[in-house]
Backbone as a ProteinNet text record, in pm:
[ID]
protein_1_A
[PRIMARY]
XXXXXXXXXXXXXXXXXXXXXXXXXXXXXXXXXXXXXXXXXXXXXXXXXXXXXXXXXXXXXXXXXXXXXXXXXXXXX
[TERTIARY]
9218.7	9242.1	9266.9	9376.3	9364.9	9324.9	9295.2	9217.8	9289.5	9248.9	9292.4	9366.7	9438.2	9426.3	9343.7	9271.9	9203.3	9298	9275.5	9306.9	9437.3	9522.2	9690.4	9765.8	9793.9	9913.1	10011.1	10129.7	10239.1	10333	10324.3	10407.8	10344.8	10195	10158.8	10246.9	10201.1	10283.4	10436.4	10465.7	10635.7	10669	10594.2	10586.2	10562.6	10437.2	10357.4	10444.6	10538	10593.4	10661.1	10774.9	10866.8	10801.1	10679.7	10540.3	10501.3	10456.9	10350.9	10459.9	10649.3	10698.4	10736.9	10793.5	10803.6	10641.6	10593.7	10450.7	10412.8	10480.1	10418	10538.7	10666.7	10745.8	10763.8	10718.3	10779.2	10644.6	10470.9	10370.9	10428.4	10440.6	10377.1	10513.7	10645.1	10728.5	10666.5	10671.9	10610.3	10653.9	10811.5	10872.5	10840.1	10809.1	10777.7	10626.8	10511.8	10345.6	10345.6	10399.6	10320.4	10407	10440.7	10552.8	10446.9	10384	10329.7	10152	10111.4	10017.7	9955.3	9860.1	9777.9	9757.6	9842.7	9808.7	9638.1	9568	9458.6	9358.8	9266.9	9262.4	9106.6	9072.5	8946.3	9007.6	8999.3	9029.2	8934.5	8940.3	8831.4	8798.2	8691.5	8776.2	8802.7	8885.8	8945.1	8904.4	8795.6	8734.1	8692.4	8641.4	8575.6	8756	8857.9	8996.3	9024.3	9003.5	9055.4	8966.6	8830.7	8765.6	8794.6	8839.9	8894.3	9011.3	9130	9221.9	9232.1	9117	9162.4	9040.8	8956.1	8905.1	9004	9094	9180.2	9265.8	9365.6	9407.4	9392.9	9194.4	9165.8	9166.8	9146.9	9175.2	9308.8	9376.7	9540.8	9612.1	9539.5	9537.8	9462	9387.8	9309.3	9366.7	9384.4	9472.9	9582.7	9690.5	9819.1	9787.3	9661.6	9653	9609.5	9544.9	9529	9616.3	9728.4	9849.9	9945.7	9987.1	10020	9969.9	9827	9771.3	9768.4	9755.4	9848.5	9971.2	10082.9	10248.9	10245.9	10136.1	10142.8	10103.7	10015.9	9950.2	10073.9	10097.7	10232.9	10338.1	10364.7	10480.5	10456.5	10322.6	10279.7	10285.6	10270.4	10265.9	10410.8
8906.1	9047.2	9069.7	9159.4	9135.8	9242.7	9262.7	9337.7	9484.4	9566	9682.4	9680.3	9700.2	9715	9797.3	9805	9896.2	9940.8	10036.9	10130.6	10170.2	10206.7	10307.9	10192.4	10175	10085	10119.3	10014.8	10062.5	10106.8	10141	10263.5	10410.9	10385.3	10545.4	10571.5	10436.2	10488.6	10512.6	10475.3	10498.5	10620	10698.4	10808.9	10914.5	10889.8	10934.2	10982.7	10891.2	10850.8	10977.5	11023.1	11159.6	11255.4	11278.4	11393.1	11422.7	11233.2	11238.2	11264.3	11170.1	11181.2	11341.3	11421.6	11594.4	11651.8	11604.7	11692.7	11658.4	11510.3	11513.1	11441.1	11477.4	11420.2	11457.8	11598.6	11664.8	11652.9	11598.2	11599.1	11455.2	11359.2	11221.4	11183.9	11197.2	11097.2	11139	10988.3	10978.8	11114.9	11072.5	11132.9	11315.4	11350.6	11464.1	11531.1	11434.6	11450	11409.5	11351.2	11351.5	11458.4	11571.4	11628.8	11746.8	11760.8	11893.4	11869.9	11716.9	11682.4	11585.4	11569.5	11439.8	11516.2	11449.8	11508.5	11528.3	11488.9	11509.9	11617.1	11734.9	11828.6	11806.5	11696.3	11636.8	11587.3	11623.9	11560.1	11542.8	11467.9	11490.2	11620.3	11616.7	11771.3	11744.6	11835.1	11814.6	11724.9	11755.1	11705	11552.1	11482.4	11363	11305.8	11389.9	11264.1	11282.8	11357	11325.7	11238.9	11248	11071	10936.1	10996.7	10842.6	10815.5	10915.6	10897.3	10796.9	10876	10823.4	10687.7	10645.1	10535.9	10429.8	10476.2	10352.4	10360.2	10423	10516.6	10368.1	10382	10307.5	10128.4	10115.9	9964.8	9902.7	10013.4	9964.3	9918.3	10010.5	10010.5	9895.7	9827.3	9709.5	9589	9618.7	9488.7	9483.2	9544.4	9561	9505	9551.6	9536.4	9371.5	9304.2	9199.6	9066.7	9147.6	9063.2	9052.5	9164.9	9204.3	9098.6	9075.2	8978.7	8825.5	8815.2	8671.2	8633	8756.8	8682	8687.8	8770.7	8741.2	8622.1	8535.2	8437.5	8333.7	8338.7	8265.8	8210.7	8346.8	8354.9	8314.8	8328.2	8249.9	8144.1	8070.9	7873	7828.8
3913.9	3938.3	4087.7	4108.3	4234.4	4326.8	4470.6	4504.7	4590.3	4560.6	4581.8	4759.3	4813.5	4971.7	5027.8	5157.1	5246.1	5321.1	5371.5	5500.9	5459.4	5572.1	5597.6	5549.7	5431.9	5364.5	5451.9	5362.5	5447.7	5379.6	5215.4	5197.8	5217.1	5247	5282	5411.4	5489.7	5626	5667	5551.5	5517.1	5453.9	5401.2	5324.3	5492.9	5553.5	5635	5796	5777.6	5941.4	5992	5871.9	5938.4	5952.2	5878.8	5893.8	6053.3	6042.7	6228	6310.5	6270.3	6387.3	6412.6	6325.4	6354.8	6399.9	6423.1	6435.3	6627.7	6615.4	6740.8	6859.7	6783.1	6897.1	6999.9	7036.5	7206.7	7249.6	7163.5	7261.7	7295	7272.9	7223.4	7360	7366.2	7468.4	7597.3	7652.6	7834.8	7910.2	7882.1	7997	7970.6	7873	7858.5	7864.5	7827	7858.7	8014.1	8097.5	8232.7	8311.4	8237.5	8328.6	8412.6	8262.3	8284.7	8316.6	8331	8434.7	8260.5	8256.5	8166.6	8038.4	7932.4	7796.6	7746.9	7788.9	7773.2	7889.4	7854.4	7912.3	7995.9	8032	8083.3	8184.6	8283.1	8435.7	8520.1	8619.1	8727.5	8833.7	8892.1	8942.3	9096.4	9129.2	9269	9361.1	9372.3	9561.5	9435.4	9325.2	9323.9	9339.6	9280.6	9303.3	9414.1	9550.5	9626.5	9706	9687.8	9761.1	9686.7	9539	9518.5	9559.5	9617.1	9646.7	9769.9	9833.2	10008.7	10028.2	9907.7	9921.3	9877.3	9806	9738.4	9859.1	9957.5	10055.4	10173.2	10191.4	10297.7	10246.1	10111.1	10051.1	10074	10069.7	10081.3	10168.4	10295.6	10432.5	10468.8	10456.6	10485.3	10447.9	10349.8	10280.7	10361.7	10405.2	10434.1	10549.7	10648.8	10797.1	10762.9	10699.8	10674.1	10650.7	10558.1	10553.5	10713.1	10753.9	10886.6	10935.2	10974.2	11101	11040.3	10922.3	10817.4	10906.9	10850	10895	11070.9	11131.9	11273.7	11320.1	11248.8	11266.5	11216.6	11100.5	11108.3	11170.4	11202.6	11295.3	11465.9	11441.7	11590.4	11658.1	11480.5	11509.4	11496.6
[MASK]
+++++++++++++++++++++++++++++++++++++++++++++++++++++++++++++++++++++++++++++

């Protein structure tokens, strides 16, 4: 006997697809959810992203000044 399938078959999801895709095609493309800022309505709030901004800001800056004194050292010998 054989055994029933579990979960979203795939003729449900063939049945299912033109449903989800009309329901959610103008949320769901990239180029259209990051226009109008993060499809999801939980953000950080102001002032914690802007210290993570300018801590990642000063990482970048370190690194860079790091490579800098690398190819100076290089270019030395």
């Amino acid at each position: 006997m054989r055994e029933v399938p579990r979960g979203f078959g795939f003729w449900l999801w063939w049945f299912a697809f033109p449903y989800f895709y009309w329901l959610w095609r103008y949320w769901y493309f990239p180029w259209w959810t990051w226009i109008y800022g993060y499809p999801w309505p939980y953000t950080l709030p102001k002032e914690q992203e802007i210290a993570l901004l300018e801590d990642q800001k000063r990482l970048l800056e370190e690194a860079l000044s790091d490579i800098s004194k690398r190819l100076e050292e290089l270019r030395g010998k």
